[in-house]
C-alpha positions as CSV (number, residue, x, y, z in Angstrom):
1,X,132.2,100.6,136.8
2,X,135.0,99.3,134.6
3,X,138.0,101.1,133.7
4,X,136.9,101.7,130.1
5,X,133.5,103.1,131.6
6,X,135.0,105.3,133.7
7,X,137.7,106.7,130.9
8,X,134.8,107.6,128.7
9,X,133.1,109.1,131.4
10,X,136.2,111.2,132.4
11,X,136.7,111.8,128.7
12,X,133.3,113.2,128.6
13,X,133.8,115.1,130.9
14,X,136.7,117.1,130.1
15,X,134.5,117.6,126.7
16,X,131.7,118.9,128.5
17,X,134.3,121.6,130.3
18,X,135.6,122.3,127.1
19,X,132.8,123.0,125.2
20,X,131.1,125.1,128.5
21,X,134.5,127.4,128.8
22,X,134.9,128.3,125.2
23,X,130.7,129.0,125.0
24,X,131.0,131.6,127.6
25,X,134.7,132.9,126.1
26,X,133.2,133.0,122.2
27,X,130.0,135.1,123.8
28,X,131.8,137.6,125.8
29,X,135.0,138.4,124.0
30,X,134.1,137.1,120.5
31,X,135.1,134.2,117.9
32,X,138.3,136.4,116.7
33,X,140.0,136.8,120.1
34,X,139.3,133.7,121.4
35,X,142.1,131.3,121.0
36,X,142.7,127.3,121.8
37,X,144.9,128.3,124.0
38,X,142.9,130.9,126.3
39,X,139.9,128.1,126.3
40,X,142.7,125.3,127.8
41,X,143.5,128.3,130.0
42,X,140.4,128.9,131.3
43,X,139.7,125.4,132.6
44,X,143.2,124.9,133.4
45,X,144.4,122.3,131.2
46,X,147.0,122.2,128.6
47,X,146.1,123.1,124.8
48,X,146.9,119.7,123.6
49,X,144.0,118.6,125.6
50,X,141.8,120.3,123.6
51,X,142.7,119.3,120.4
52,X,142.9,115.8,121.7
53,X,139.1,116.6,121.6
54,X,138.8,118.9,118.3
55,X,140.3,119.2,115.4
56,X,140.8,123.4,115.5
57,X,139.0,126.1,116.9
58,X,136.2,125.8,114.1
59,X,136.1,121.6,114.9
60,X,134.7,123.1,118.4
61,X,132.8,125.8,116.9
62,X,130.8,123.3,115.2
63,X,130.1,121.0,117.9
64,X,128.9,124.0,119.9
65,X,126.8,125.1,117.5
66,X,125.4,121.6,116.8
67,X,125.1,120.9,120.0
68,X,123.2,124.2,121.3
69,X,120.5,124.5,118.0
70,X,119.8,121.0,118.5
71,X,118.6,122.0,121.9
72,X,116.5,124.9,120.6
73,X,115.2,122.6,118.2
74,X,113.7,120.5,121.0
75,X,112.5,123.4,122.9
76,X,110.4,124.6,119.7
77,X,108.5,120.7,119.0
78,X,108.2,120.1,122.8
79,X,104.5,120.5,122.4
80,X,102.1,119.4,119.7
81,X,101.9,122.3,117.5
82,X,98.5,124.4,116.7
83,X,97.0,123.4,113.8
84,X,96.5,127.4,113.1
85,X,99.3,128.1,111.6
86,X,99.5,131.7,113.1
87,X,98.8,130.2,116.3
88,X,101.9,128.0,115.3
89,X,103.9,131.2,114.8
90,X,102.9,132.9,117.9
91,X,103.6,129.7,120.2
92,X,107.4,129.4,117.4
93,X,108.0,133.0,119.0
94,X,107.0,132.1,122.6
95,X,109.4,129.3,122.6
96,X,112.1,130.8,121.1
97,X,111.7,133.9,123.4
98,X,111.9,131.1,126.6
99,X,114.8,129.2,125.2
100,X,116.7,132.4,124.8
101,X,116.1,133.8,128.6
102,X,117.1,130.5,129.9
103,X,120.1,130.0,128.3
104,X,121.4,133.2,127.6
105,X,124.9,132.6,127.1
106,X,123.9,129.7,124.9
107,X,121.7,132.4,122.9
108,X,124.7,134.9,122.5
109,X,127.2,132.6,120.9
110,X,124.6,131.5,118.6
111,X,123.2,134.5,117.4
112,X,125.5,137.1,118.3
113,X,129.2,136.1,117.9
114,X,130.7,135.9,114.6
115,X,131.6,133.4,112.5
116,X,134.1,132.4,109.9
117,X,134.1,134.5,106.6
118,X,131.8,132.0,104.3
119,X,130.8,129.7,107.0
120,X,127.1,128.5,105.5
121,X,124.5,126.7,107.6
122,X,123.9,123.2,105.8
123,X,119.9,122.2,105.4
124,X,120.2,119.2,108.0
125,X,121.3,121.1,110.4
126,X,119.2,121.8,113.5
127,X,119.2,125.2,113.5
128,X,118.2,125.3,109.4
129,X,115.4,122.9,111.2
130,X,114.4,125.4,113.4
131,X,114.2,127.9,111.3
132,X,112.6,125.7,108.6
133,X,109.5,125.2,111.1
134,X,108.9,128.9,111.2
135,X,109.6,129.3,107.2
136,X,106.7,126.4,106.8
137,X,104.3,127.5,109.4
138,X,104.4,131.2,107.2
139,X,103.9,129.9,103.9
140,X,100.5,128.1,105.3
141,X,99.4,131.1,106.6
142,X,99.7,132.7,103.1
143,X,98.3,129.9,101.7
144,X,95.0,129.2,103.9
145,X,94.2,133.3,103.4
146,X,96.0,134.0,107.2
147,X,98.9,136.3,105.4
148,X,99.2,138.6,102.7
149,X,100.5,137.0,99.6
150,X,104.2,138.2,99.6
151,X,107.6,135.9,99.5
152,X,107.4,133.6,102.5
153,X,111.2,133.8,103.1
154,X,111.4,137.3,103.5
155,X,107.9,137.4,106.1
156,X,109.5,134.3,108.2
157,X,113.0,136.5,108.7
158,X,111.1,139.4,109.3
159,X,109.9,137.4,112.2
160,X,112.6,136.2,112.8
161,X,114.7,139.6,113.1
162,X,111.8,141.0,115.4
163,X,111.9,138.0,117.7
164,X,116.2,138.6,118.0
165,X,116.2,141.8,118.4
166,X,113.9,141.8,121.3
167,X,115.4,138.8,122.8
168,X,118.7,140.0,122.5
169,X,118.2,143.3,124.4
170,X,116.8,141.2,127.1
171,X,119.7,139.0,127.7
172,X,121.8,141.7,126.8
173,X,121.0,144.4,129.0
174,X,120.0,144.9,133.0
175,X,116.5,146.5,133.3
176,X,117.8,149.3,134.4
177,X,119.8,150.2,131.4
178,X,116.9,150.4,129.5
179,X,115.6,153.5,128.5
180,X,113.3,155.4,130.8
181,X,111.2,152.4,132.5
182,X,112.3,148.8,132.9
183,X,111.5,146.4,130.0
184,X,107.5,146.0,129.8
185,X,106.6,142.4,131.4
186,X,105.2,141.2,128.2
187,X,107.5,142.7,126.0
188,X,108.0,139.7,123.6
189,X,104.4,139.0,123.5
190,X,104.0,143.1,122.0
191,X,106.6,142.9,119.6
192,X,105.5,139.6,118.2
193,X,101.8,140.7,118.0
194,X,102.9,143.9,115.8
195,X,105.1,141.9,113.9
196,X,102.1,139.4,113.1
197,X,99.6,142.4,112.7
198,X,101.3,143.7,109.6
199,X,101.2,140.1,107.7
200,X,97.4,139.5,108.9
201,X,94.8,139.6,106.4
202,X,91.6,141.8,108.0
């Protein structure tokens, strides 16, 4: 390996540490007390080092954020996709559900940590992608007789808010905190079913 090769690599690197320390920092403490320099802290390198890689904190933000929906974007095509489009949903919801328990701290920085005042997703964005699949998979289902004829947008984020707020008790919580008994073994599968059941046409 030549020394160019090997700078790149090393480069990469130090990105790759970057980008892992301030994940875990922006899930547990939040985007507001999390500064440039407690992320160069945490990896043990100075904070010029990190901006020698971004721009600001909301440069890294970005890249995260890129960089993780792109990733749940490939977990929700890995398959060839039902040609039901409720099917679709269910399978949308089942790989959503597995993305989130497997990369938990991945699923808490992008769902559940704060942004910038007026940050907007743009439309090419992978996670506008993802969420686009769901959206388009809905408004078939309305219009092949599957769903009730109501606004598309609103049925996909009620989905949507179902499937998070299941998923974000389980990587939130131990079993044990939850209330009475453990969390039921198919407790995605349940919430997504009664979610679907009150779009279904009879």
């Amino acid at each position: 390996m030549g020394i160019t090769e090997r700078r790149e690599r090393e480069k990469e690197e130090v990105r790759r540490k970057i980008l892992d320390a301030a994940r875990e920092l922006f899930a547990r403490e939040g985007y507001d007390h999390v500064t440039m320099r407690a992320i160069a802290d945490a990896i043990e390198y100075s904070p010029t080092t990190i901006y020698n890689h971004f721009e600001d904190k909301e440069d890294l933000v970005e890249a995260l954020c890129h960089e993780d929906f792109a990733q749940l974007l490939a977990a929700l095509t890995a398959s060839e996709p039902p040609k039901d489009p409720v099917a679709r949903i269910r399978g949308l919801g089942q790989a959503y559900a597995a993305f989130a328990r497997r990369y938990p701290n991945h699923y808490r920085f992008m769902f559940m940590t704060p942004r910038e005042e007026g940050h907007q997703p743009k439309p090419q964005d992978p996670g506008s992608h993802s969420f686009e699949l769901l959206r388009q998979s809905v408004k078939e289902a309305i219009e092949t007789g599957r769903f009730r004829n109501e606004p598309a947008d609103a049925m996909a984020q009620v989905i949507w808010a179902s499937l998070h707020g299941v998923v974000a008790l389980l990587v939130t919580y131990r079993k044990e905190q939850f209330p009475c008994v453990p969390p039921a073994p198919d407790l995605v599968e349940r919430t997504l079913e009664n979610t679907l059941r009150g779009f279904l046409i009879a």
